[in-house]
C-alpha positions as CSV (number, residue, x, y, z in Angstrom):
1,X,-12.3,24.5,15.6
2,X,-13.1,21.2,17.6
3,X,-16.0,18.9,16.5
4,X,-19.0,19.8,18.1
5,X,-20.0,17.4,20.9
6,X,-23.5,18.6,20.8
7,X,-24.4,17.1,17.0
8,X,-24.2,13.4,19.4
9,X,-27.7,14.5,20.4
10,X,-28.8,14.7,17.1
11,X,-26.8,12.1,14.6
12,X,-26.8,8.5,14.7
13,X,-25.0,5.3,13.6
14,X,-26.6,4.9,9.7
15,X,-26.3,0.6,10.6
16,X,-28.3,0.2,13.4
17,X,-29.5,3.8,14.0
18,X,-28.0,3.7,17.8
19,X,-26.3,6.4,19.8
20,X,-22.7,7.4,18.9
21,X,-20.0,8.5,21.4
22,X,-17.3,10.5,20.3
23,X,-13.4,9.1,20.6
24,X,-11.2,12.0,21.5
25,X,-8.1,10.5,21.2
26,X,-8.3,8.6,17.9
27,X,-10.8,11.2,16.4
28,X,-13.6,9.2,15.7
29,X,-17.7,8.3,16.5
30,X,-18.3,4.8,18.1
31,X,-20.7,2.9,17.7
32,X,-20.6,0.0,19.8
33,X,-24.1,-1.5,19.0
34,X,-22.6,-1.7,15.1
35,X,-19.2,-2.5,16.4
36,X,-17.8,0.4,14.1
37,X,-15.9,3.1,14.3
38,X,-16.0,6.4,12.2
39,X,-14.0,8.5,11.4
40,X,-13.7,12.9,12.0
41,X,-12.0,14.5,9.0
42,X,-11.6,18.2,9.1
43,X,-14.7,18.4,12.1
44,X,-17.2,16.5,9.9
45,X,-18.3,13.0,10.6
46,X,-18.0,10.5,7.5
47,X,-20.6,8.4,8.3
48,X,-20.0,6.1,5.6
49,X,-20.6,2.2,6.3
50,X,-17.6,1.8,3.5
51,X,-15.4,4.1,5.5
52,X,-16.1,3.1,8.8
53,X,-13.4,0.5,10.6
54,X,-14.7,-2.8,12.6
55,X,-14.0,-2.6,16.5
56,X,-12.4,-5.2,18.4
57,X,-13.8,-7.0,20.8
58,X,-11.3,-5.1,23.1
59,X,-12.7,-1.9,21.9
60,X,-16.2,-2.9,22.0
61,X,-15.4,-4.2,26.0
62,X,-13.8,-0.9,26.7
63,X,-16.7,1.3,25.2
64,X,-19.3,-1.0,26.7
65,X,-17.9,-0.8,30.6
């Protein structure tokens, strides 16, 4: 089983309450307005501040464009 693109529609960043998108490739939800990124374990979402990493500007740049 995949995580389920359609719970985007429905969860959101717990910082700043914005839109998350979901990174395939590193298995994770962005949020760009919070600069964080969290991560999928076993299909859920941990969205944990604590266990969230910081984006680079890079990443931010990339997610932004």
């Amino acid at each position: 089983m995949a995580f389920d693109t359609k719970l985007l529609e429905i969860i959101a960043c717990p910082v700043c309450k914005g839109k998350l998108r979901f990174d395939k490739d590193n298995n994770e939800l962005i949020s760009t307005a919070a600069k964080l990124a969290y991560p999928v374990k076993d299909d859920i979402p941990v969205l944990l501040e604590n266990e969230a990493r910081e984006l680079s500007l890079d990443e931010v740049e990339k997610w932004n464009s």
